[in-house]
C-alpha positions in Angstrom: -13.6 -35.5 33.5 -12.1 -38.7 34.7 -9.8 -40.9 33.0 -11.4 -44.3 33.2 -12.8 -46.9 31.1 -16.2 -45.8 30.7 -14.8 -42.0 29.3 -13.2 -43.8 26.9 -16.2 -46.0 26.3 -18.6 -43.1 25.8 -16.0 -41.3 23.5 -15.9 -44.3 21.2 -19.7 -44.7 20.9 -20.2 -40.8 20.4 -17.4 -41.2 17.6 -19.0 -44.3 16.6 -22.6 -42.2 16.2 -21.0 -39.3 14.8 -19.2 -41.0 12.2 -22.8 -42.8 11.2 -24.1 -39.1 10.8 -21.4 -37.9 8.8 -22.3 -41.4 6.7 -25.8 -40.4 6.5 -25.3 -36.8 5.3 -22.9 -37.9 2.6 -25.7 -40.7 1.3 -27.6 -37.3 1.0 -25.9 -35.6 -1.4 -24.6 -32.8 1.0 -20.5 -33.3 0.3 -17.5 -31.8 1.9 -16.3 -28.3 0.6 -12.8 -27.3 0.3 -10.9 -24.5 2.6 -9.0 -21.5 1.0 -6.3 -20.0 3.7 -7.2 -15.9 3.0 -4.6 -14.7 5.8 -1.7 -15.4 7.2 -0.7 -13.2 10.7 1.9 -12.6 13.4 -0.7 -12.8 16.2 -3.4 -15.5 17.0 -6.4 -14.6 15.7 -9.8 -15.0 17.9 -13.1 -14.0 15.9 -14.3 -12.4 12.8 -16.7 -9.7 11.6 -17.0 -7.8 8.3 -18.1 -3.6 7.5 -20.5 -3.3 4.6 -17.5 -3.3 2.1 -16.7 -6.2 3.0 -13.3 -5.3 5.1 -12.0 -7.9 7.5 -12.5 -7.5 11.5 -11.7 -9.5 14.0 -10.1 -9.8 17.3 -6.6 -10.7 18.0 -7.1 -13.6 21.0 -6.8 -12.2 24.3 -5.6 -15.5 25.4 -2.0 -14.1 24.3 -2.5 -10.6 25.9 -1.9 -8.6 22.8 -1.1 -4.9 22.3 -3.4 -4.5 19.2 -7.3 -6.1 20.8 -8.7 -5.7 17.7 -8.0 -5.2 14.2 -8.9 -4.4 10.6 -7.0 -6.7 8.0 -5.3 -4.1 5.0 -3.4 -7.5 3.1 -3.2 -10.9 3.6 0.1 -10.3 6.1 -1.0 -7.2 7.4 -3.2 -5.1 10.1 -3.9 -1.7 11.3 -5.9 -1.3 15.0 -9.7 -1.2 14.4 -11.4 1.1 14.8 -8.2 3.2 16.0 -4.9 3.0 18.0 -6.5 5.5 20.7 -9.4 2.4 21.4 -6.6 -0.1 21.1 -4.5 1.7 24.4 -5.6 1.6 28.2 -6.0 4.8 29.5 -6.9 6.1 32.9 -9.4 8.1 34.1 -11.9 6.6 31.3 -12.9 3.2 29.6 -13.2 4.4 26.4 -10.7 1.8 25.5 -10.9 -1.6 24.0 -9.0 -3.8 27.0 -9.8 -7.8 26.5 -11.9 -8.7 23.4 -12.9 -12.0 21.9 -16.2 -11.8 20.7 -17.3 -9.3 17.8 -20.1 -9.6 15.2 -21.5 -6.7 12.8 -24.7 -6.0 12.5 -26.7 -4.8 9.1 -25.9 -1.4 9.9 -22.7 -1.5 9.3 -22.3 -1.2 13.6 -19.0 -4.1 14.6 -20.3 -4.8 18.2 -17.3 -6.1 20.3 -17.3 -8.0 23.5 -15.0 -6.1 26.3 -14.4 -8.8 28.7 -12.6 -6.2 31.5 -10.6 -8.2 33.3 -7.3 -7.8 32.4 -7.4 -3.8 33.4 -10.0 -4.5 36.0 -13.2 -2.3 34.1 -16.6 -3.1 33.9 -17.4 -5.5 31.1 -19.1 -3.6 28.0 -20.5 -4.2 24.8 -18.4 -2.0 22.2 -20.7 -0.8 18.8 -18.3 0.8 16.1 -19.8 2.5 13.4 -18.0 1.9 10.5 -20.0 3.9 8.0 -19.8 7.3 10.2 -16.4 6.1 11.9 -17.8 6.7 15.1 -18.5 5.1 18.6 -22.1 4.2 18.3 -23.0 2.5 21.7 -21.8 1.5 24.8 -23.8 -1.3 26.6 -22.5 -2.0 30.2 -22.1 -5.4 32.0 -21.9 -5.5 35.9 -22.2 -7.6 38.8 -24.7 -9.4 39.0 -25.4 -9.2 35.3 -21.6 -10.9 35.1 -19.5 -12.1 38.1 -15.9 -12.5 39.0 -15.1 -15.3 37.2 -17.3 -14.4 33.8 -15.6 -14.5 30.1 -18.2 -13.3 28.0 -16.7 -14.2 24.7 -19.3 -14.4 21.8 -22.8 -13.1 20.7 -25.8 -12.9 18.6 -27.4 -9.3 16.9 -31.3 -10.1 17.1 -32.6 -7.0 15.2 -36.4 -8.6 15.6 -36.6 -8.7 19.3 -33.9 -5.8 19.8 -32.0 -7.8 21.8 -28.3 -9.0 22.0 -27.6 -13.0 23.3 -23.7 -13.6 25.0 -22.1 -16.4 26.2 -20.8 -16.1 29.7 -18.0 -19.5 29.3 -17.3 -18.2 33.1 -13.4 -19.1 33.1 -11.9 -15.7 33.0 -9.9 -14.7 36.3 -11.5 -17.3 39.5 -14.0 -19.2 37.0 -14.1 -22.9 36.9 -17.3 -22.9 34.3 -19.8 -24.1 36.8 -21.6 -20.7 36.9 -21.7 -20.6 33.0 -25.1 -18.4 31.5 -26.2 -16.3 28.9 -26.4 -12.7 29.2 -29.5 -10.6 27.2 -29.3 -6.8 26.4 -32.2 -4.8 25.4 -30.9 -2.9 23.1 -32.9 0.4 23.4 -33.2 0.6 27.2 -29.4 -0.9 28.0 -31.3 -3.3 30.7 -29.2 -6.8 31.1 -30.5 -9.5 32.5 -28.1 -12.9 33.3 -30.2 -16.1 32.9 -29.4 -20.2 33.0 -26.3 -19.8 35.2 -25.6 -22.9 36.2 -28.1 -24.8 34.1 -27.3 -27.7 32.2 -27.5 -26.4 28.9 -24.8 -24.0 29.9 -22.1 -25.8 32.5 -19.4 -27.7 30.7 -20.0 -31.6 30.3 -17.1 -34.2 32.0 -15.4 -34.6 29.0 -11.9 -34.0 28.2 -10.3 -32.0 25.6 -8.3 -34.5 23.8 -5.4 -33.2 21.3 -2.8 -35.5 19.6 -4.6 -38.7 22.4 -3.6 -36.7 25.6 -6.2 -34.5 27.1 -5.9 -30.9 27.6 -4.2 -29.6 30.9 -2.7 -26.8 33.0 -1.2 -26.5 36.3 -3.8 -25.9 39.1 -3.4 -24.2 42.2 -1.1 -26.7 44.2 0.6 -27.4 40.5 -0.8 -30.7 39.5 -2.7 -30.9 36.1 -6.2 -30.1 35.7 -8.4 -31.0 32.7 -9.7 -27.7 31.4 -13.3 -27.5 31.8 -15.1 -24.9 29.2 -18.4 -23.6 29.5 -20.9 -22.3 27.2 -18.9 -20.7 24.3 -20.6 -20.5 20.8 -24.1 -18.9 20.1 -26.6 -18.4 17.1 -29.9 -17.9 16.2 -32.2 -19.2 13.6 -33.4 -16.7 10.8 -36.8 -16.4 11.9 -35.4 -15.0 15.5 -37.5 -17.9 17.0 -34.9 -20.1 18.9 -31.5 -19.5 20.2 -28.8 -22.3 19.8 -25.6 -22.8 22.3 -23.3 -24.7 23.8 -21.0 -25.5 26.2 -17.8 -26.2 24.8 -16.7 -29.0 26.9 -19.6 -31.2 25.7 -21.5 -33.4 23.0 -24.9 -31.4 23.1 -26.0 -28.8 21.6 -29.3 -27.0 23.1 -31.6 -24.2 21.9 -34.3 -22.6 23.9 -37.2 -20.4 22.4 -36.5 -16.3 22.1 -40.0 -15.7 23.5 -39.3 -18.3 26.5 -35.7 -16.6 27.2 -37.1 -12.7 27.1 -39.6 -14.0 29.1 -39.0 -12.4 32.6 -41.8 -13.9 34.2 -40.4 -17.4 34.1 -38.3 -18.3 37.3 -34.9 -20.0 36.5 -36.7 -23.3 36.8 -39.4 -23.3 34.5 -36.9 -21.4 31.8 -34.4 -23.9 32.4 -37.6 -26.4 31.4 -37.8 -25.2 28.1 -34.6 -25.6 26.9 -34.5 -28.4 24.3 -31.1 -30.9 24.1 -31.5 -30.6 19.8 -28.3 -32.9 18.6 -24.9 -34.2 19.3 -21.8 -32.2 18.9 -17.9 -32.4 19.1 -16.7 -30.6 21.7 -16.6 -27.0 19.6 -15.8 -23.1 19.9 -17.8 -21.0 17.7 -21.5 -21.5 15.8 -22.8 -20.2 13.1 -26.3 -21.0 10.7 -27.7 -20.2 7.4 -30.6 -19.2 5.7 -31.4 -23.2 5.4 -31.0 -23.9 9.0 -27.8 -25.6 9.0 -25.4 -25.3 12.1 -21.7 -24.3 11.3 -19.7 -25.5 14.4 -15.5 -25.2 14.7 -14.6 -28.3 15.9 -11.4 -27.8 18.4 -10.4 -31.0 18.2 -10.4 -32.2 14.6 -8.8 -29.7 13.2 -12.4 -29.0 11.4 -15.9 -27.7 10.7 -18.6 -29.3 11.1 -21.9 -28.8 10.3 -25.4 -29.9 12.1 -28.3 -30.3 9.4 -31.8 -29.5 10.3 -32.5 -33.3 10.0 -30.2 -33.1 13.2 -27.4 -35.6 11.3 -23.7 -33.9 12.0 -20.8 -34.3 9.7 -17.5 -32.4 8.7 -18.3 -30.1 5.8 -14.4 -29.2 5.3 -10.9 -29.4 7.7 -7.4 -28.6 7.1 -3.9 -30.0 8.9 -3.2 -26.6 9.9 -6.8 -25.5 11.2 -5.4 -25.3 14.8 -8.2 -24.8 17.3 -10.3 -23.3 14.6 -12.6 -20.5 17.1 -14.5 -17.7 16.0 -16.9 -18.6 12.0 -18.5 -15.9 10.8 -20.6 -15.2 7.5 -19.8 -12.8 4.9 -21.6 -10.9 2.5 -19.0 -11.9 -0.5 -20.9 -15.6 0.4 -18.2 -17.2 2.5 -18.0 -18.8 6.2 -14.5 -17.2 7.3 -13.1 -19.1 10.4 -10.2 -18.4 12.5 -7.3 -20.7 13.4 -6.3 -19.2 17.0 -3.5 -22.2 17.8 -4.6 -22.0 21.5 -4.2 -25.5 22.1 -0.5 -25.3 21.3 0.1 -22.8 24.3 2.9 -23.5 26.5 0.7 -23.5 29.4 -0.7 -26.6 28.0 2.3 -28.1 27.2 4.8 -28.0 30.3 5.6 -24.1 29.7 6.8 -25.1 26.1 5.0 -23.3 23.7 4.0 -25.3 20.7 2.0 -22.4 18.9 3.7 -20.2 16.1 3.1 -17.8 13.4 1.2 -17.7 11.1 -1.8 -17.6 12.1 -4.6 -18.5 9.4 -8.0 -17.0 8.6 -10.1 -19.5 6.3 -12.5 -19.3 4.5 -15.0 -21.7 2.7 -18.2 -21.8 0.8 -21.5 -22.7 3.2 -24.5 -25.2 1.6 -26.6 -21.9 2.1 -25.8 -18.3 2.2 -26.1 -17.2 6.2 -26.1 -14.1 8.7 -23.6 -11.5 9.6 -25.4 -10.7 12.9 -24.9 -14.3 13.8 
């Protein structure tokens, strides 16, 4: 991600084609929706998922290192630990415990499946299922080397209740990772075998292009203490409603990929001939989570805008709603009550991005708008 003059040129022509899109879709008919803030919270929060009735889950960003990983919402100021305070606290001897979570989706079943990432109390990474109709531990699906690696951050995921299957991005910046090994991670979810496929592809590695926030790109100190543009692999993930192709992303990019279910479960394809049926489907801002509906559009938080945005299946992207205060909007999720709920997790505004002067404060908003088509909790 150099800063030269044909970055800048490239930016300006995406922008340029982006904004003809957004042009496009509004010629259509399809106009933006406004944003209701439904939360305001001490602590940043990462993604959200929802139990049959319709309570608020989500993840309290493990970028900040917080006591509480993950929590229910019981007002629109307040919390209690989800499922308990026992899962919330690091214990020895066992990892029974919830220790560095980001991801988390529900299923149908009323199951919250939540992404342990492991690293910051050195455990295997897991895959956490809560059942919230028994209030009871319903699975635990383990992730270790080679099916992750040192530097993995396995941060979001996809329920496929068709295939039995579970799809995670592996953004591969967690503790050593520089994103270049970025992949996607299956589970089968009856036999607990994981397989980690495109590492390293193209679909999956983060693009050389700069995080940009108020015109200066996004930085931190690297090892000898001179800036580094932050690189982010493949981050967001969904899948259509037919269970028939997966879309992701790398979130350091302008293009958004999907690749077939059958051609990714596939285990007699080598790397190269999966990696040959991945398809570059549109454009993109550089973006955190995705999310579809029943009509096939793509629901992607746009880091940089302040904004969501939203892929049609004519492929044409525009913003379909954005607030001043959406700061780094992350984890969208679909509700049954017919809402898109999205996170603002302020991570941008970190002082490690700002000279050790931390920009980010409380509160922290959940959002929520009304989609163009009713969507998917699972994904």
């Amino acid at each position: 991600m150099k800063m030269n003059i044909i970055v800048g040129f490239a930016l300006s022509l995406f922008l340029t084609i982006l904004s003809t899109n957004i042009a496009a879709a509004e010629d259509s008919n399809i106009q933006p929706v406004q944003s209701e803030i439904v939360a305001r919270l001490p602590f940043s929060v990462g993604n959200i998922a929802f139990t049959p009735d319709n309570q608020i889950i989500f993840s309290h960003h493990p970028f900040y290192a917080p006591d509480i990983r993950v929590a229910k919402l019981t007002s629109p100021t307040t919390f209690e630990p989800f499922p308990n305070a026992e899962w919330n606290t690091p214990q020895k001897g066992t990892d029974h415990y919830l220790d560095n979570v980001l991801g988390l989706r529900s299923d149908e079943n009323g199951v919250v499946w939540m992404i342990d990432m492991g690293f910051r109390t050195h455990i295997t990474p897991k895959l956490v299922g809560w059942n919230t109709r028994t209030n009871k531990l319903e699975r635990i699906y383990y992730m270790p080397e080679p099916v992750t690696r040192p530097g993995s951050q396995i941060q979001d995921l996809v329920i496929d209740q068709k295939n039995r299957k579970f799809y995670i991005a592996d953004e591969d910046i967690g503790p050593g990772g520089d994103g270049s090994q970025s992949a996607i991670i299956t589970i089968d979810m009856d036999s607990g075998y994981a397989r980690r496929v495109l590492e390293g592809d193209r679909s999956t590695i983060p693009e050389d292009v700069p995080l940009t926030f108020g015109g200066k790109d996004l930085t931190f100190p690297g090892k000898d203490g001179s800036p580094v543009i932050i690189k982010v692999g493949c981050d967001g993930i969904t899948m259509d409603m037919k269970s028939e192709w997966l879309y992701y992303a790398p979130l350091s990019g302008h293009s958004l990929y999907r690749v077939r279910v059958d051609d990714l479960n596939n285990e007699k394809l080598t790397p190269m001939e999966l990696s040959s049926k991945v398809v570059r489907y549109s454009d993109k801002p550089n973006n955190g989570g995705l999310s579809i509906d029943y009509s096939g559009n793509i629901y992607l938080t746009a880091i940089e805008s302040k904004s969501i945005v939203i892929i049609t299946p004519d492929r044409k992207c525009y913003t379909i709603t954005s607030d001043p205060n959406m700061v780094w909007p992350d984890g969208i999720s679909y509700s049954l009550d017919g809402y898109m709920y999205v996170s603002a997790s302020q991570v941008s505004a970190a002082a490690i991005f700002h000279d050790g002067k931390a920009e980010n404060t409380n509160p922290y908003l959940i959002y929520r708008f009304k989609p163009l088509s009713p969507g998917y909790i699972s994904r």
